[in-house]
C-alpha positions as CSV (number, residue, x, y, z in Angstrom):
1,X,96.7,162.7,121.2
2,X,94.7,160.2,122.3
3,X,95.2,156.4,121.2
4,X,93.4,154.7,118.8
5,X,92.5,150.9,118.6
6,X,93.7,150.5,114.7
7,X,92.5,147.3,112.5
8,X,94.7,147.0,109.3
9,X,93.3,144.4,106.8
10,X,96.3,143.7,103.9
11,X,94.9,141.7,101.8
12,X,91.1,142.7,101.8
13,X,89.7,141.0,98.6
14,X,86.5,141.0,99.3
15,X,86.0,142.1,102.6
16,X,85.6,138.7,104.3
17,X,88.1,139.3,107.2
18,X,86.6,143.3,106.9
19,X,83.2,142.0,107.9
20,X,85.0,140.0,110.9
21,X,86.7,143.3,112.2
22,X,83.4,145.5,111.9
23,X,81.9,143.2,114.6
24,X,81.9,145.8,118.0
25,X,83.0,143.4,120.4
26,X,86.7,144.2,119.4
27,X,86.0,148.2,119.4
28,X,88.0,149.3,116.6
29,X,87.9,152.7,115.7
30,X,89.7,152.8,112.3
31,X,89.5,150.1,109.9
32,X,92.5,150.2,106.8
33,X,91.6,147.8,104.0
34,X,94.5,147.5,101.5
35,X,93.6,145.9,98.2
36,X,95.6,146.3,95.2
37,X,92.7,144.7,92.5
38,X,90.8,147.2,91.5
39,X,88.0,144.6,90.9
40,X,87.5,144.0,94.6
41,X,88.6,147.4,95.7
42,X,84.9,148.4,94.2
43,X,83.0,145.7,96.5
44,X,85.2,147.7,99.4
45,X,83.7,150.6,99.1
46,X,80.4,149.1,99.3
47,X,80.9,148.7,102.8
48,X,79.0,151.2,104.9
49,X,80.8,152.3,108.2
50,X,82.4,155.4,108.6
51,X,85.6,152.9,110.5
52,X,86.5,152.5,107.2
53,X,89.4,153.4,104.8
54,X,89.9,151.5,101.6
55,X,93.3,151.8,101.0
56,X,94.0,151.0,97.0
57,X,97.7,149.7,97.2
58,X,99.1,146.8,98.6
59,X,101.6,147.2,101.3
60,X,104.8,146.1,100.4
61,X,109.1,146.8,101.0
62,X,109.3,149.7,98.7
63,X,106.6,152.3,97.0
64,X,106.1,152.0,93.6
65,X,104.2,149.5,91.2
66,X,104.1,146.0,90.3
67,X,102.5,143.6,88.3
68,X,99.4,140.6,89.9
69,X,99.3,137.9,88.7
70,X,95.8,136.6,88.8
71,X,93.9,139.6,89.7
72,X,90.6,139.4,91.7
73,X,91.3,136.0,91.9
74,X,91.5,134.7,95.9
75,X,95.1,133.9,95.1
76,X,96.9,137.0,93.2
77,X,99.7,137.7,93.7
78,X,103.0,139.8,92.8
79,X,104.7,136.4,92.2
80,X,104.3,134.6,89.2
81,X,105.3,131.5,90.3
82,X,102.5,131.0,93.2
83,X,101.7,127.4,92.4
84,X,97.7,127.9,92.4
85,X,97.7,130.6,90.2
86,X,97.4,128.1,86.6
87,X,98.4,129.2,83.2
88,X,95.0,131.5,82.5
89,X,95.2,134.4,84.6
90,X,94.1,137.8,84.4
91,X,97.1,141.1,85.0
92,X,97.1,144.0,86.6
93,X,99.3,146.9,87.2
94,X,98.7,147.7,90.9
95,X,100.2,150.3,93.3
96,X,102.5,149.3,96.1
97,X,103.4,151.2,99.4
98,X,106.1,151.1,102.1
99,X,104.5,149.1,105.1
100,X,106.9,151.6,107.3
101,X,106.2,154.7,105.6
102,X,102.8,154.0,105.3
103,X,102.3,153.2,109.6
104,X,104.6,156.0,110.4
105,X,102.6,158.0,108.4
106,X,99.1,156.9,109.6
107,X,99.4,155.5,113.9
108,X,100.9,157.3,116.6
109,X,103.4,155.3,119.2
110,X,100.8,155.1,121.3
111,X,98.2,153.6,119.2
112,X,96.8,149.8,119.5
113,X,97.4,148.3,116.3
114,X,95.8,144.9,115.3
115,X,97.7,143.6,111.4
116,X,96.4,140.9,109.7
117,X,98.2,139.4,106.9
118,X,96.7,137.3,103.8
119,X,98.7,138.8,100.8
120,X,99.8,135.8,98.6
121,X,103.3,136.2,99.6
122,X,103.9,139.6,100.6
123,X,103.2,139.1,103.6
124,X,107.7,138.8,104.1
125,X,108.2,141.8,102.3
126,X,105.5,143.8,104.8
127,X,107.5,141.5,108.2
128,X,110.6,142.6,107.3
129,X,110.5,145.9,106.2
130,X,108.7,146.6,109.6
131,X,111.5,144.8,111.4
132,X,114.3,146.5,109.3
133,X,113.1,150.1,110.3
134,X,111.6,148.9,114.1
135,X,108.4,150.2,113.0
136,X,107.0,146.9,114.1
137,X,107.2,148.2,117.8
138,X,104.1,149.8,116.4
139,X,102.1,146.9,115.9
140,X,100.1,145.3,119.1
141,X,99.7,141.5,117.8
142,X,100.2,140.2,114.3
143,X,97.9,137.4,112.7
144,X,99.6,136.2,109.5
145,X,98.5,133.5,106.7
146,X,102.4,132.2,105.6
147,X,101.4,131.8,101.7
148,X,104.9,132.1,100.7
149,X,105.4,128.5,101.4
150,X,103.3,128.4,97.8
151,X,105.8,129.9,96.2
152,X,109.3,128.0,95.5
153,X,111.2,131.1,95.1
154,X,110.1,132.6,98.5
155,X,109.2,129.8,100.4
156,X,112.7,129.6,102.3
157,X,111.7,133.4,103.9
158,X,109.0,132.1,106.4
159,X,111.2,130.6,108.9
160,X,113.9,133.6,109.4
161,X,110.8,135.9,109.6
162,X,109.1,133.8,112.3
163,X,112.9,133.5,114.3
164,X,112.9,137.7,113.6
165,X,109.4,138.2,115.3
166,X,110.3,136.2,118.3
167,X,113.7,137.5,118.9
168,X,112.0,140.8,118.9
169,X,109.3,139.3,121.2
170,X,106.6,140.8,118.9
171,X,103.0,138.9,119.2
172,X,102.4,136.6,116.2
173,X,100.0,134.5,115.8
174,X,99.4,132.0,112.0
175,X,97.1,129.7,110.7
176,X,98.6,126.1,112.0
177,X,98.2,127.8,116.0
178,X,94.6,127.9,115.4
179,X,92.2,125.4,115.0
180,X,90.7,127.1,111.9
181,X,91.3,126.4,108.9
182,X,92.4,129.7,107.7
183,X,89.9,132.7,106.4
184,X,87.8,134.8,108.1
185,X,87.1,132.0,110.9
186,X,90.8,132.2,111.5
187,X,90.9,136.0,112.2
188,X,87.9,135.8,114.8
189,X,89.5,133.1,116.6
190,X,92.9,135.1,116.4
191,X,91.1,138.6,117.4
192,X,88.9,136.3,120.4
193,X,92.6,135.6,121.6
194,X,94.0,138.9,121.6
195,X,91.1,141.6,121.7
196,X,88.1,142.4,123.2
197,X,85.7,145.2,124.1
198,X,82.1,145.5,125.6
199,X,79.8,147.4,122.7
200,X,76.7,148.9,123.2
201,X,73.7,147.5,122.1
202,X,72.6,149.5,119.1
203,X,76.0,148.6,117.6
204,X,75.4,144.9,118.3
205,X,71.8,144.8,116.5
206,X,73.7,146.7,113.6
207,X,76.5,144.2,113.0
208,X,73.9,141.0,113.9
209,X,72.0,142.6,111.0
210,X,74.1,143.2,108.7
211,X,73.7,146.8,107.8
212,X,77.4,147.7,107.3
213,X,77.3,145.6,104.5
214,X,76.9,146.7,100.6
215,X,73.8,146.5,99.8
216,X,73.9,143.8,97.1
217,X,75.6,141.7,99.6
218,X,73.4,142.7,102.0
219,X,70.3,141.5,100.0
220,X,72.1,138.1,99.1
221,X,72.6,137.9,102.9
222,X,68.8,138.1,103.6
223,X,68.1,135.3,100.4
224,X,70.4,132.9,102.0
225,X,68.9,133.3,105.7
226,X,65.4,132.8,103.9
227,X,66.7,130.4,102.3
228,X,67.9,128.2,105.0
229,X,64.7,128.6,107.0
230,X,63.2,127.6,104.1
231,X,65.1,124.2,104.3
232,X,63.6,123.4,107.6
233,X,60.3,124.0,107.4
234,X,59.4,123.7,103.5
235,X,58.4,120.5,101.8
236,X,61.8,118.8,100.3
237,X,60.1,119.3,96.3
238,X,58.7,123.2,97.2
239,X,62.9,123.4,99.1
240,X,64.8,122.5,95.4
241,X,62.3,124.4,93.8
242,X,63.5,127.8,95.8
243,X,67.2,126.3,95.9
244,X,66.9,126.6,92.1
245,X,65.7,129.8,91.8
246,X,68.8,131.1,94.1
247,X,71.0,129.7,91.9
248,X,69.6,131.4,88.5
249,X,70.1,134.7,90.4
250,X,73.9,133.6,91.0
251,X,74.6,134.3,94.8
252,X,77.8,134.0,95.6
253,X,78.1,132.6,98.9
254,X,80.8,132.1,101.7
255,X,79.7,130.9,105.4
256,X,81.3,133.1,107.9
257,X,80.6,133.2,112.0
258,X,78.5,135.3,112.1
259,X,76.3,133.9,109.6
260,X,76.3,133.7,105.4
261,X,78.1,136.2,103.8
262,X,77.6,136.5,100.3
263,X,80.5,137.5,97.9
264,X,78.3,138.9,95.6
265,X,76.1,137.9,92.0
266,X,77.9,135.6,90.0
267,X,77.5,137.6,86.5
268,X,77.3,134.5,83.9
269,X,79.9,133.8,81.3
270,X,82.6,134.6,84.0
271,X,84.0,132.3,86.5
272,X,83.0,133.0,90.7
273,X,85.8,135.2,92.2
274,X,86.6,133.8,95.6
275,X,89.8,134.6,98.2
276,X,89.7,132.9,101.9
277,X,89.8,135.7,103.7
């Protein structure tokens, strides 16, 4: 069997780091996107390359269920006492899966495997079960956001995990290494580091234009661009005047690398859903 070059997105909210990992210069050839909110799960599927999987689960130490704190929100999480979570907060009964079984299951030995980690705390329960069963042999470099320092009862587990991965000489890589601040900036400056490949040029003009994406998002994309032409050639009044009308349609936007990437429409009477990465 022949290897595969394997992206696996835990933590996908809504596909920021996933429209980082479509790019063709790192030529992956399978694309996992675990999401547990069902809310953001839907934006997922939106996404139009045939790389990806949306996986509906988050990955975890054990298979089973679990309550999220804060769901579709940019910081859910399985903890309730994440300190940016506030008193207000949506629940949701989500699915959880074994990181081991789950890679076992899904990669070969020989396979290059790229795992990026933004899961509000899990993120220790994903390291060590891969460590425990030595499925983490599996895994080519590791980019993780520690966001269990967030959380008094778990905060203590960052530092034994880190002295784990380096005793096992696996390839780690987090957030205070890099000089981004953390979201999908991070993961292209982490994936720069570790992973490269020469695409072709159709795929290039693809990604650059943003096909891959839903099409809503797609179609905010293409307002914002105008938009910020707009800003440099329009008359400051005949500027605010189109500004405005953007933000009575409600585009939710988040600048990424390789441009603006909107999160979507901001329906009114709720509040803007956002995650970093």
């Amino acid at each position: 069997m022949n290897a595969v070059r394997i992206f696996l997105d835990v933590g996908a909210h809504n596909g920021e780091s996933l429209d980082v990992a479509l790019d063709p210069r790192w030529g992956f050839e399978k694309i996992c996107s675990f999401e547990p909110a069902r809310s953001c799960q839907r934006v997922l599927r939106g996404f139009r390359d045939e790389r990806v999987r949306v996986v509906p689960a988050g990955l975890s130490r054990t298979t089973g269920s679990a309550t999220l704190f804060g769901a579709g929100l940019g910081g859910a999480s399985v903890y309730a006492d994440k300190v940016n979570l506030g008193g207000d907060i949506e629940q949701e009964t989500i699915s959880l899966v074994r990181a081991t079984d789950w890679v076992l299951a899904n990669t070969s030995a020989g396979d290059e495997i790229y795992l990026k980690l933004n899961c509000e705390g899990s993120e220790c329960d994903v390291l060590e079960d891969l460590l425990d069963s030595g499925a983490i042999s599996r895994i080519t470099s590791i980019y993780v956001d520690f966001d269990v320092r967030k959380i008094p009862s778990q905060a203590h587990r960052q530092t034994a995990v880190e002295e784990r991965l380096r005793e096992q000489r696996r390839h780690f890589v987090t957030r205070d290494v890099l000089s981004s601040p953390g979201g999908p900036r991070a993961v292209r400056e982490w994936l720069t580091m570790v992973s490269d490949h020469t695409p072709s040029a159709s795929s290039r003009l693809h990604y650059r234009l943003g096909l891959h994406r839903p099409p809503s998002l797609w179609l905010a994309s293409v307002v914002v661009r105008l938009v910020l032409v707009a800003k440099t050639v329009l008359p400051r009044a005949m500027y605010a005047q189109a500004a405005r009308c953007i933000r009575r349609l409600g585009v939710v936007v988040q600048a990424t690398p390789s441009g603006p990437l909107p999160t979507g429409f901001r329906r009114r009477g709720r509040r803007s859903l956002r995650r970093g990465t």
